[in-house]
N, C-alpha and C positions, 0 to 999 in steps of 0.2 A: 115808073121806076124811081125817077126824083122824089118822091112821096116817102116809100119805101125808104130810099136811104138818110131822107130826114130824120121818116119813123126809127129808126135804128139810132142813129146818132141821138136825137130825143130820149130815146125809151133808156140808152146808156148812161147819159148824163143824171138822169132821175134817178135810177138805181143803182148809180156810182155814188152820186152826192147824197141819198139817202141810208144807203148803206155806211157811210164813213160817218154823217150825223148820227145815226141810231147807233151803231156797234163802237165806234171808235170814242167819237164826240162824247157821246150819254154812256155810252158802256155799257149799252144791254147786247148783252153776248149770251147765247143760248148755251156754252161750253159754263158750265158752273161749278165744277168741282174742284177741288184742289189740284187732281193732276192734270185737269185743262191747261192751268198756266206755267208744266213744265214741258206741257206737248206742243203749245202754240206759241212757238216764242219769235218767229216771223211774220213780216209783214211785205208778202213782193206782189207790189205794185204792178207792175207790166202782164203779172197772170190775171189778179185781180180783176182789172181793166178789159181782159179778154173773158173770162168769164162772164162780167156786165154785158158786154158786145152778144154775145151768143146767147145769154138770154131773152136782151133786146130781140135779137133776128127769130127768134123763137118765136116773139108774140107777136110781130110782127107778120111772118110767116103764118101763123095759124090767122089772124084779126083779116087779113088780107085773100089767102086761098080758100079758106076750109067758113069764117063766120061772115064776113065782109063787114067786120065792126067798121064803122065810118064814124062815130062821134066818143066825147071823151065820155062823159055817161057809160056807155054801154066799154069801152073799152075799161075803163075804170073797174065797173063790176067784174068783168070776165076775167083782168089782171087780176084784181083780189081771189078770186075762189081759186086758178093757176098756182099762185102764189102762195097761198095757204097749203096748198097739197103739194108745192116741192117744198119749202119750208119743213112741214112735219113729214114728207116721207124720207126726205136727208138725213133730218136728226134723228125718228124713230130707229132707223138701220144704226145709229151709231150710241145710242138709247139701251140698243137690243144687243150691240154687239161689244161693247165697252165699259168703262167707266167714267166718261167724259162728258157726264152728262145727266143731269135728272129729269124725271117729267115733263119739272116744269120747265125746264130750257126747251122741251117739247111745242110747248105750248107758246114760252114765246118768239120762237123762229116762226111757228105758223103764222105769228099777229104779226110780228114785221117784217115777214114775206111777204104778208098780203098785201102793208101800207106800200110797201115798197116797189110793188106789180102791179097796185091799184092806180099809183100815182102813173108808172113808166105805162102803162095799161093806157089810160084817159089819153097821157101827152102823144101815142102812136097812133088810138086811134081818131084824135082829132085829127094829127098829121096825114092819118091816112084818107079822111074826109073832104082835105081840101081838095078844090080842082084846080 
């Protein structure tokens, strides 16, 4: 259970601080059109935060019941391909059902969904490896 809740706090901090480097930091934001930046004119922290959290306990949850990833290799891989497929299945829906969005913002939420589950991916499940 100590593992576990490492793996969480671990995998949160990763894709908390990689998400505010890559989207905020660099400013690669998948939202690319003009009326992105009269739709997204906040930033709340505290959902934010929970949103990270529940990802975490997600890979978490699966690296632990369902694959038993125990190293970051292996966790690393399984986050990136995870991460790739929420990445673009989030943006396609808003792709397909707006104007908030092109292609290519398709394309790059997949890559830094993936860097960003690949990385929370590796740090849970080494945490989950140790004894």
């Amino acid at each position: 259970m100590k593992n576990k809740i490492l793996g969480i706090i671990g995998g949160t901090v990763a894709l908390f601080g990689l998400g505010y480097l890559i989207y905020v930091v660099l400013g690669f934001n998948a939202h690319n059109t003009a009326l992105s930046e009269t739709v997204f004119t906040k930033l709340d922290l505290p959902f934010i935060i929970l949103m990270e959290v529940l990802y975490a306990t997600l890979l978490t949850v699966i690296f632990s019941k369902w694959t038993e990833i125990k190293s970051f290799s292996s966790g690393a891989q399984a986050g990136l391909l995870i991460g790739a497929f929420i990445g673009a299945c989030s943006t396609l829906e808003l792709f397909a059902t707006s104007e908030l969005l092109e292609l290519g913002g398709v394309v790059m939420a997949a890559i830094t969904f993936g860097i960003r589950f690949a990385v929370a991916g590796g740090i849970i499940g080494y945490v989950l490896g140790r004894d």
